[in-house]
N, C-alpha and C positions, 0 to 999 in steps of 0.2 A: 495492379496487385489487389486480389481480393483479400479480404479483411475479416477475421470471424472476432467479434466485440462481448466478449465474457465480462456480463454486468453494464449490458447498454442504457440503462435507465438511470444510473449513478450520476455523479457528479463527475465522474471521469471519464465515463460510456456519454455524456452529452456533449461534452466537450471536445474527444474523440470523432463524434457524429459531425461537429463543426466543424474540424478535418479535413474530415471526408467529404464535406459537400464544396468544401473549399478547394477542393486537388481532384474534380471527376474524370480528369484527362488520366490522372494513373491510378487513382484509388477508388475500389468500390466496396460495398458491404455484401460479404456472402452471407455470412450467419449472426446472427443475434443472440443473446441470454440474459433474461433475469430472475429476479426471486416471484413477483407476483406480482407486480406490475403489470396491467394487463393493459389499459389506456395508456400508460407510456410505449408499450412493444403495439398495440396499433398503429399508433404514432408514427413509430419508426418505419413496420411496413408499407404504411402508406408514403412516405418519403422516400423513402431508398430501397423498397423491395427485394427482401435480403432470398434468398433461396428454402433458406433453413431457420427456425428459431426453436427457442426452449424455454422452458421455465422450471422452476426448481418447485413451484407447490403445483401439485396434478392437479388442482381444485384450479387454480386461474386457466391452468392447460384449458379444464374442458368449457372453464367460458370466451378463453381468446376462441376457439376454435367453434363457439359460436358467434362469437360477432364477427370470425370472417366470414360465413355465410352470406352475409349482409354487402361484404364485399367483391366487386369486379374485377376483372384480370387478373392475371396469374397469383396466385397466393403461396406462400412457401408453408413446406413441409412442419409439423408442430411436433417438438420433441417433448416426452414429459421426466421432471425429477434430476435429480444426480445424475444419474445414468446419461439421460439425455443431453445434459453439459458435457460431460464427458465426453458424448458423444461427436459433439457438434467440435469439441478442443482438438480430437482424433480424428478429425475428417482433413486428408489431404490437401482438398478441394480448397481450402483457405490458407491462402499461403504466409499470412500473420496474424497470430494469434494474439490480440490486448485482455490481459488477464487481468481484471481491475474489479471483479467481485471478493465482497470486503470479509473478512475475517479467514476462521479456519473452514470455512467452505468454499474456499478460490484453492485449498492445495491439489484436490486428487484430479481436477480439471488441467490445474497449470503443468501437473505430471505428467496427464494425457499429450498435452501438447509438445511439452518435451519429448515424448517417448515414439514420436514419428516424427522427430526433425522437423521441429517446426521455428519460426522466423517468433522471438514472441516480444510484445512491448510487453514490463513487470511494473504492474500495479501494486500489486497486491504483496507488499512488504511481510505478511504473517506467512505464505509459502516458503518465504527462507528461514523468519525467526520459530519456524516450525520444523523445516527439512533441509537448510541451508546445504549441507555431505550431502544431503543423497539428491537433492535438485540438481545438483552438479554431475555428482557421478550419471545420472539419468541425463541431464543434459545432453554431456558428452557420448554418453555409449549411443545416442539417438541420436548424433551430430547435427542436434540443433543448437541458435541461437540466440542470446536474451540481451536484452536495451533497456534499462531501469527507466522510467517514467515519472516516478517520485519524483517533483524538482530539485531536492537536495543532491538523490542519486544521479538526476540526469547531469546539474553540472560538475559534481564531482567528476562522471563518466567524460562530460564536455572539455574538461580540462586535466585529461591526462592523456598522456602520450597514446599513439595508435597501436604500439603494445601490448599496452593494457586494456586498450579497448576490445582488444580481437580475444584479449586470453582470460575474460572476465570470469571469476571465480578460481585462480591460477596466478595470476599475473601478480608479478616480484617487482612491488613498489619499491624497494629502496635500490633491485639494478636499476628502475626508470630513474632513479637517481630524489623520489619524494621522501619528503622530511616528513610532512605528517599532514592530514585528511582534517581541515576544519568543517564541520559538519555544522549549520548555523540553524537557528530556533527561532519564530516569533517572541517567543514566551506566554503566548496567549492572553487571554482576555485579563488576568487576574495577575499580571506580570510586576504591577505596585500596589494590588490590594496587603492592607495592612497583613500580615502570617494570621493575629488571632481573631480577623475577621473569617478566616476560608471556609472554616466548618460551618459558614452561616448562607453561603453563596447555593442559588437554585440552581437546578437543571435551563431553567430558561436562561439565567445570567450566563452561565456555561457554556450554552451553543450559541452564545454572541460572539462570534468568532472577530480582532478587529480589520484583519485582513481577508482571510481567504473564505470562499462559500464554499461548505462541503457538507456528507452527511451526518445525519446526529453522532453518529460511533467516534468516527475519526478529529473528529469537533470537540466530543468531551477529552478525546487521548491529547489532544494540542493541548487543552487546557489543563491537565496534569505535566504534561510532558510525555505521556508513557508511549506517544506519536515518535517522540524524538529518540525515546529509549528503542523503541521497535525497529527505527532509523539503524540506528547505531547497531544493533545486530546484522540488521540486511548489508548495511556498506563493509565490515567485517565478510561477512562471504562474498559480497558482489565484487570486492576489490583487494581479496587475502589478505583484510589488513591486522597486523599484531593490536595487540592494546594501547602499547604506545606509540599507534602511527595516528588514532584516533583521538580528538577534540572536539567538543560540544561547545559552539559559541551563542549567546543569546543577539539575537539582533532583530528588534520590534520592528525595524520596517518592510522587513522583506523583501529586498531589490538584490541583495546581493543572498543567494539561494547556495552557495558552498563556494569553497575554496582550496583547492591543493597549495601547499608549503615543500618549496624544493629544498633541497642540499646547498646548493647554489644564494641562498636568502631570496628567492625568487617567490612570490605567491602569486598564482591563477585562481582570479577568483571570475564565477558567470552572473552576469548580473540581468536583470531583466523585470517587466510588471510582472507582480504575482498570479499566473494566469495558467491554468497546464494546460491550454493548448500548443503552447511555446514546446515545451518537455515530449508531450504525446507528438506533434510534428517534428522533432528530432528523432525520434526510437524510429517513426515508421518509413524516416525517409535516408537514413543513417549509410551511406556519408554525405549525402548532401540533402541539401537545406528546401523546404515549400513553405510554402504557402499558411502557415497559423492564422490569420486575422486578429494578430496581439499587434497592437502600436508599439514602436521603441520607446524608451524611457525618454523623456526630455529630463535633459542634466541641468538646465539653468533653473528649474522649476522643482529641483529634485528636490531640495532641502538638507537636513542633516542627516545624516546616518551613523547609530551606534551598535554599539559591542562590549557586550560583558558577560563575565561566567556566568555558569548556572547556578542559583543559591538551592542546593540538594533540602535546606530546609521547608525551601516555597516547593520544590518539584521531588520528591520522593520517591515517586514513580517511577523520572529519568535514573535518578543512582540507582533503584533494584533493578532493574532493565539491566542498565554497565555489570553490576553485578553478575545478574543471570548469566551475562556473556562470559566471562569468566568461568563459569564452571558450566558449562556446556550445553549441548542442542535438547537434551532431555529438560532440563530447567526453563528453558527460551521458551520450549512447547507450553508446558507447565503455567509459565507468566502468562504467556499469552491468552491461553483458556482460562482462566481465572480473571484474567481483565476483561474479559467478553462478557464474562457474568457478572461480575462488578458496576461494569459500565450499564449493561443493560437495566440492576434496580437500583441504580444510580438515576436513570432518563426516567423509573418507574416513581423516583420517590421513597424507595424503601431505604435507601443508608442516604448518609451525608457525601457531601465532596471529599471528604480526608476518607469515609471510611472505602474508596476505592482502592486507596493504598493500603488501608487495616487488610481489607479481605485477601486481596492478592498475594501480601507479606505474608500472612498468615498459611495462605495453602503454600506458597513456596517452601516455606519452614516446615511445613506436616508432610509433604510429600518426601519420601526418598527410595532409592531402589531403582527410581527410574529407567529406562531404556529410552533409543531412541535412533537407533541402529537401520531399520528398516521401516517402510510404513506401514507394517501395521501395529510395529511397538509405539509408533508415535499416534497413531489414530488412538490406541489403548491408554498413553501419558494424558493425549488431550481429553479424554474421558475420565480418567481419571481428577483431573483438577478440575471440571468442572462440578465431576457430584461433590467432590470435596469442598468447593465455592457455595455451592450449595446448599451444601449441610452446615456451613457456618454462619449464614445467611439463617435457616431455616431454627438454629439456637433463639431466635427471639434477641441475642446480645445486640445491644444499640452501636451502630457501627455511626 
């Protein structure tokens, strides 16, 4: 099976690539993407010799495409910008698509992919809390098909009937006979820092993530919560769930990654090391099982493992998320682009850790009117809350 790796340089594009070098009897890499990364995408063509690659800033384009000069045998074709992602999403030739470029720059690719029936693993959890209706409708009128990779959503996905699995974004949990979707959280780095210590915590405390290694973005969102919030939107459309089929469990150590609650008192939970090659080799080899190069959990060794709510006081961010879901896809858009901005002069230094949640609150509440209908009302909402993040940001107020 050829492979086209949207966001190969990430934390989930490497671990992906581990994958692939682990399974070369059925999987190979056709195409490549990332933002500017240029010594990570030679990297990869020197490794696994993809066909096709891209990049999203035309300025790295035209120096990857000088230092393959310097390079021997076959070189693959160099796409430049948006377009060129897009491009490489929409290319037949790749028969699954892993969408795992991070924010609201993974949707109009992951559309692409949809919209010629394509096989895709779903990284990139803001394509639904941005398009949730119409990824679907697009899905389906393009009779493609999608494998969550998130670990939360993979073992959610892993532990529900084959139902649900085939009819994801559709599929009628409570005929499978589910009580309700516990969706489970580190709680990140500041999970028993004191409340009126948080306003005080850096960007570098922040992306001390104490489990998982990931990129700055998705690192600060763990340590809000707004990671978990964003969850909770995506598993609502990846799994038609109402509000009350949904649960937010805190659990620091990370082994057990979700859990379905039947009708029956029955609970399926997936447990495993916090590792997403485990996740990313499920989606790509769905229904059966390869090769990850993750060790099994040893149980004697395992230790305790707990559980407990969310205190919406320490995580803010998780309850406006549950919120946004509630009043719908134009809102989710909205969160979402304002947490982009938020996070980003959060990592710059210009607001504090609480004021990631001011800002975002803030444009959620000034925005209304919204749409969110089609894409390009939702490209229009996501523009909109960002200048609006922006220009509250740009008041000089100490957030």
């Amino acid at each position: 099976m050829r492979v086209t790796l949207l966001g190969a340089t990430g934390s989930i594009g490497t671990s992906a690539l581990e994958v692939i070098s682990k399974n070369q009897d059925t999987l190979t890499l056709y195409a490549a993407a990332c933002g500017s990364n240029v010594e990570g995408m030679l990297g990869i063509i020197t490794r696994f010799h993809p066909q096709k690659v891209a990049l999203a800033s035309v300025e790295a384009c035209q120096r990857l495409k000088a230092e393959l000069k310097n390079l021997k045998g076959p070189l693959p074709e160099v796409l430049e910008g948006e377009k060129g992602i897009c491009e490489l999403a929409a290319d037949p030739e790749g028969d699954y698509v892993i969408a795992a470029i991070v924010g609201a720059a993974g949707l109009k690719p992951v559309l692409a992919a949809a919209d010629r029936g394509a096989l895709i693993g779903l990284a990139n959890k803001e394509a639904l809390v941005m398009s949730g209706a119409l990824f679907f409708e697009r899905l389906h009128k393009g009779m493609a098909q999608v494998f969550p990779i998130d670990s939360e959503h993979s073992a959610i996905f892993q532990c529900l009937p084959e139902e649900c699995q085939l009819n994801l974004g559709s599929c009628d949990l409570e005929k499978a006979g589910v009580h309700h979707i516990l969706l489970t959280g580190s709680g990140g780095p500041f999970r028993t820092t004191p409340l009126e210590d948080l306003n005080k915590v850096s960007a570098k405390e922040a992306l001390h993530h104490p489990i998982w290694s990931m990129g700055p973005k998705i690192t600060i969102d763990s340590a809000t919560m707004m990671n978990k919030g964003l969850e909770y939107i995506e598993a609502r459309y990846l799994f038609n769930a109402r509000e009350d089929q949904m649960e937010v469990i805190i659990h620091p150590q990370s082994v057990v990654h979700s859990m379905v609650s039947y009708k029956d008192g029955a609970i399926l939970a997936q447990m495993g090391a916090p590792d997403m090659k485990t996740p990313i080799a499920r989606a790509l080899a769905y229904p059966k099982r390869i090769l990850s190069n993750v060790e099994p959990l040893d149980f004697s060794s395992l230790g305790t493992l707990s559980f407990s709510k969310p205190d919406y006081k320490r995580y803010p961010c998780l309850k406006l998320a549950m919120e946004a879901s509630r009043l719908g896809q134009a809102v989710t858009t909205a969160l979402n682009a304002a947490n982009e901005i938020a996070v980003g002069a959060f990592l710059k230094e210009q607001i504090s850790y609480l004021g990631i949640y001011k800002v975002v609150a803030k444009v959620v509440e000034a925005l209304d009117n919204l749409k969110a209908g089609s894409l390009e009302e939702i490209l229009e909402t996501d523009r909109k809350a960002r200048d609006r993040a922006l220009a509250i940001l740009a008041t000089g107020e100490r957030f």
